[in-house]
N, C-alpha and C positions, 0 to 999 in steps of 0.2 A: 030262734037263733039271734037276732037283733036283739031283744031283748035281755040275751045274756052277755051278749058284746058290751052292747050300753053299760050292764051292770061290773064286767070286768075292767072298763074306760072309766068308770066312776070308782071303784077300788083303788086304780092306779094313782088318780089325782088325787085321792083323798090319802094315800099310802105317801104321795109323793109330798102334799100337806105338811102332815104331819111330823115329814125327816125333814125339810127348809126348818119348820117351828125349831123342832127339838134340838138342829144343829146352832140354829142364832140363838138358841139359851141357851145352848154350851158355851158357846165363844162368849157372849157376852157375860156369861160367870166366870169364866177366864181369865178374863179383862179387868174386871174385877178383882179377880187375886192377884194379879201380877203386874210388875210396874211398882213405881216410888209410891201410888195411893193408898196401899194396904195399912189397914189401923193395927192392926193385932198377928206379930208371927208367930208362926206355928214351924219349929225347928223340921217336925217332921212330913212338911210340904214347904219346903224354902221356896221365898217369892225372887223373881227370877228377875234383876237392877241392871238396864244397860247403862254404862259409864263410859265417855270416852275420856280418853286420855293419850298423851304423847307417849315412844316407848321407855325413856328413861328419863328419872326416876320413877315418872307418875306409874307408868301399868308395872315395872318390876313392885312398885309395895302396892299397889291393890292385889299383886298375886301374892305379896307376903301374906297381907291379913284375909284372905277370900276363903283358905278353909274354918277360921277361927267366926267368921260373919254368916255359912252357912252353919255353922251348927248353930245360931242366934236365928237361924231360920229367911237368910237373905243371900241368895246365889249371884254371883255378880258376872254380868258378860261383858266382857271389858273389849271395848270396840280404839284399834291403836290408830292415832292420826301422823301425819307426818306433817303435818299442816296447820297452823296456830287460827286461822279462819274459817274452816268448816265447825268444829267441834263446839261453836258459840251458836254457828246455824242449827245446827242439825238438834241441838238444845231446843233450840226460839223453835222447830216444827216438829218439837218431839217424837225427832226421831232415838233420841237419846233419854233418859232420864234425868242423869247428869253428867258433868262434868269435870277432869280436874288435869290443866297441863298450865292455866293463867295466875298473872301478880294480880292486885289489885289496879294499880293503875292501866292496866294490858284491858283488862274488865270493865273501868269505867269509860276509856276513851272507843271499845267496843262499844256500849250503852248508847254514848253522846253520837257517834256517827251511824248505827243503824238503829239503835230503837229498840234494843233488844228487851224485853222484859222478862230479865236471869238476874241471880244476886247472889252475893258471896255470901257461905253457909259455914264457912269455917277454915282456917289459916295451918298448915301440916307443915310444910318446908319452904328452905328459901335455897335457891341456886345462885350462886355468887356469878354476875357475867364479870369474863376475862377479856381480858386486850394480848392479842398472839401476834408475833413477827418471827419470820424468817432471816432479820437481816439486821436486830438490833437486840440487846438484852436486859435494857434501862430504856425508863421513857426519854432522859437526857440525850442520848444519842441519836436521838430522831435529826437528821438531816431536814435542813430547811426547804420547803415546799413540799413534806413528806406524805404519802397517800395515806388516810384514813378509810376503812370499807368498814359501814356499820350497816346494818339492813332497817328494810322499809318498816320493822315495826314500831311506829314511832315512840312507845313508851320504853325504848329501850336509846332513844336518846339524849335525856335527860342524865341514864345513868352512864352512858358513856361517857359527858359530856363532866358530868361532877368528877369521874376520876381524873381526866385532864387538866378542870380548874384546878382539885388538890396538887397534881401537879408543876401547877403553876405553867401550863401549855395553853391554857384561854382563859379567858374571864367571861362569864355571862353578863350581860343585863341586869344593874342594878335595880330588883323589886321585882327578878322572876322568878318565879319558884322552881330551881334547880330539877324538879319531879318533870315539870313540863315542859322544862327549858327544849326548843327546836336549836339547829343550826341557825336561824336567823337573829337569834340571841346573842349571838358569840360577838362581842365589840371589843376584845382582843386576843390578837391570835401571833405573836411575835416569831415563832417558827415559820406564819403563813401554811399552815398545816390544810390539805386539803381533804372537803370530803363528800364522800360519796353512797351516798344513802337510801338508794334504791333498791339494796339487794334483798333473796328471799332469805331468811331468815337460815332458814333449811341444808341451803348451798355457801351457808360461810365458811364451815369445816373445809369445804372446797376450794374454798380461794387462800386458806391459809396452807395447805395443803403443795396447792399450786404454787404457793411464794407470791401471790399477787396481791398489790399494796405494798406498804410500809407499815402497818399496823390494822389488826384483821378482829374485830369485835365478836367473841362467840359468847352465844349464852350456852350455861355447865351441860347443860340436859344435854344440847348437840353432842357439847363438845365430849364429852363421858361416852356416849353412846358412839361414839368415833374413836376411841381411846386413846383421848387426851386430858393430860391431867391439869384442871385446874390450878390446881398448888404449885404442880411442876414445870409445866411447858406454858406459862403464860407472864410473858412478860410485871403485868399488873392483874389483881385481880380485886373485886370489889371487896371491902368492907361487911364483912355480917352485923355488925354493932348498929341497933338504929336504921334498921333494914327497913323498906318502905314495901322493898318488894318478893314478901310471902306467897308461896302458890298458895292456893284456894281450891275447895270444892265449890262448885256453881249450880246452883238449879235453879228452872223457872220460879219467877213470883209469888208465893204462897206455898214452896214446900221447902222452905228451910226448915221449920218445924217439925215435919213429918217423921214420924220413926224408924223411918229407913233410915233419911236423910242422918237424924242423929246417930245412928246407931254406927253407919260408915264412917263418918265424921270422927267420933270415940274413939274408934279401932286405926283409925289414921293418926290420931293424936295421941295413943298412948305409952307410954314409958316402954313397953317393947317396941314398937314401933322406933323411935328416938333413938333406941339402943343400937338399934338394926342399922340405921340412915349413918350413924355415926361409924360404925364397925363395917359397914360397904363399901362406904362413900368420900372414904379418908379425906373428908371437907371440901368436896365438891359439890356435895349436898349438905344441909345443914337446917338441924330439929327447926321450927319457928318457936 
């Protein structure tokens, strides 16, 4: 009787063995096909790309081109942020593949303050940001010591800051580069214009909303996704001509190259694509 226990106690571990084994060579073939690493797709086992991105424009056109990229054999699971600072983390500890809601300079001054090692893979559109008021309908009209609200992301201060020098509402600092320009730059301000630069990004639709300020800084994506029209309801809107700041797809270090990588990139860049942005987006989004 022992004898046969022993041997059905040794069946089990050797049964039990053998399912641990056969299960981590699953997974680990898995892992393997799936993810931005794959060399060579196979339309008829799509490899499966997680991507984040903010919900408008970026995830409305990854759903445009997402049936035309699995049939090239690439499934895309597109992860939405409402948040311009996770989607660069969650990059850097892939938990994402890639990424695409940033400008380039949004990208670099990511880079220089955390250390991120992600790179720009390729340039799809540009969002023109606006200047909104509830209480003025020319920048002339600005009443003297009038509230300025632009948020804390600081690459989006330069470009506030150039459509006020054109202007003619401040002058930067002779020998700074208008890209980087902060508020501490501004060495004329003849309105005495104030400002207030801490806000989230996310909640500016809310303050222009509210009537709060004198002039309310949204970038397109919020403001679209709120439904408000660049074109229409904004006092001032940026320049496309000479645009510095194109969104981007982003992924880690060493897979720009990758054929996922290009293959989403392509399909983001091409002339349907373009066509689509232009005929949505009545130029609040605009081809790069």
């Amino acid at each position: 009787m022992k004898k046969i226990l022993a041997l059905l106690s040794a069946l089990v571990v050797a049964f039990t063995l053998i399912g641990c084994s056969s299960s981590s060579s699953t997974s680990s073939t898995t892992e393997e096909k799936t993810g931005i690493n794959v060399e060579k797709l196979d339309p008829s086992k799509p490899v499966t790309v997680k991507i984040g991105a903010t919900n408008v424009p970026h995830a409305e056109l990854l759903e445009y081109v997402a049936p035309k990229l699995e049939k090239e054999g690439i499934k895309l699971d597109i992860v939405t942020y409402q948040d311009y600072y996770l989607p660069n983390k969650n990059l850097a500890d892939k938990e994402i593949d890639l990424n695409y809601f940033q400008h380039v300079p949004f990208l670099k001054n990511e880079i220089k303050e955390k250390g991120y090692k992600i790179e720009d893979a390729g340039a799809v559109h540009i969002e023109p940001i606006g200047l909104y008021s509830k209480t003025v309908t020319k920048l002339e009209d600005l009443k003297d010591g009038a509230l300025v609200l632009v948020s804390n992301n600081k690459s989006e201060w330069g470009r506030v800051l150039s459509i006020l020098q054109k202007a003619g509402l401040v002058k930067i600092k002779e020998g700074v580069d208008v890209i980087t320009a902060t508020f501490d730059d501004v060495v004329e301000n003849p309105k005495n214009l104030k400002f207030k630069y801490d806000n989230d990004p996310a909640i500016m639709v809310q303050y222009y909303n509210n009537g709060e300020g004198d002039l309310v800084s949204i970038n397109s994506n919020f403001a679209v996704d709120a439904g408000i029209s660049p074109t229409k309801d904004s006092v001032v809107v940026e320049s496309p001509d000479n645009n510095p700041y194109a969104n981007i797809i982003v992924v880690r270090e060493g897979d720009k190259d990758k054929v996922v990588t290009k293959k989403i990139v392509a399909a983001l860049q091409s002339e349907d694509v373009k066509k689509y942005i232009e005929s949505k987006y009545n130029g609040a989004v605009i081809p790069a």
